[in-house]
C-alpha positions as CSV (number, residue, x, y, z in Angstrom):
1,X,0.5,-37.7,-70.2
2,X,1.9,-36.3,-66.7
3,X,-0.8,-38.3,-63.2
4,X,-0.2,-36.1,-60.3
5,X,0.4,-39.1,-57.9
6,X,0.6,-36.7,-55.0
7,X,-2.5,-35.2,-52.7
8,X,0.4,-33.1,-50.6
9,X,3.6,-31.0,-51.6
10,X,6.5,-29.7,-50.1
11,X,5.7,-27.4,-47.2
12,X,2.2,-28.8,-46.9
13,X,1.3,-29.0,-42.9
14,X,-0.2,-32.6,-42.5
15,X,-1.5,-34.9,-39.7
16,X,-0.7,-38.6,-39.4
17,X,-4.3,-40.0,-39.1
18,X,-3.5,-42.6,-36.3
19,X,-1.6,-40.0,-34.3
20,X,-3.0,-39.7,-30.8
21,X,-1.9,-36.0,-30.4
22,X,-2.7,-35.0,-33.7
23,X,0.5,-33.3,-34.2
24,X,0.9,-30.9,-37.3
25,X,4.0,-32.2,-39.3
26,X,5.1,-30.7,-42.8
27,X,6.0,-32.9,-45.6
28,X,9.7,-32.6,-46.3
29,X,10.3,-35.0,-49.2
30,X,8.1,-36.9,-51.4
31,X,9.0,-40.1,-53.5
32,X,7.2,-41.7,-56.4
33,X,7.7,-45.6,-57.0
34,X,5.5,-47.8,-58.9
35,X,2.7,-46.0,-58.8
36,X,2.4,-44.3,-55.3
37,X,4.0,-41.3,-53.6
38,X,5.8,-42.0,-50.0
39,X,5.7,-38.9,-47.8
40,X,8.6,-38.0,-45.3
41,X,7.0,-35.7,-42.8
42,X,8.8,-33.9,-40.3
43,X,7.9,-32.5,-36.6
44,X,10.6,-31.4,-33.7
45,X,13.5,-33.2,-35.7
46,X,12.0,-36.3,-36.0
47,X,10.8,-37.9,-39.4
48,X,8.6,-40.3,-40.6
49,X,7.3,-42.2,-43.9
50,X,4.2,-41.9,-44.8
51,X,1.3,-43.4,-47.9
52,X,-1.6,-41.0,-49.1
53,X,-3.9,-42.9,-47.3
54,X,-2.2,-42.7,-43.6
55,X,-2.5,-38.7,-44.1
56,X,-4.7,-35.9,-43.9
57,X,-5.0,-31.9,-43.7
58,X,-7.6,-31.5,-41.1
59,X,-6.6,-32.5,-37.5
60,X,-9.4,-35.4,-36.2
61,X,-10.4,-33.7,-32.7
62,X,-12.0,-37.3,-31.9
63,X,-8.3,-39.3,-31.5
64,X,-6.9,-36.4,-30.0
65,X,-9.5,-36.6,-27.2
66,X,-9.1,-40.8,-27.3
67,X,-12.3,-41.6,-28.8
């Protein structure tokens, strides 16, 4: 039986939920280990890693603004 461990895929444009300028960032690589899926996720050359939970596909207007 094949779980689909993964809520994004490649290409997918993302936001980093704690990310005061709501930046859109595109997953670039995705890696499966025990369990969970670790996102890289790319923006102006510069990558980070990244868990399910830390992500999301709509941009949260309220940090942008600093609320």
């Amino acid at each position: 039986m094949h779980n689909n461990l993964s809520q994004y895929t490649f290409g997918d444009i993302v936001y980093i939920k704690t990310d005061q300028d709501q930046n859109k960032i595109m997953v670039t690589e995705l890696r499966f280990s025990q369990g969970q899926c670790l996102y890289t996720v790319s923006n102006n050359g510069m990558n980070s890693e990244c868990y399910n939970y830390e992500l999301t596909d709509k941009a949260d207007e309220n940090t942008k603004l600093g609320l």
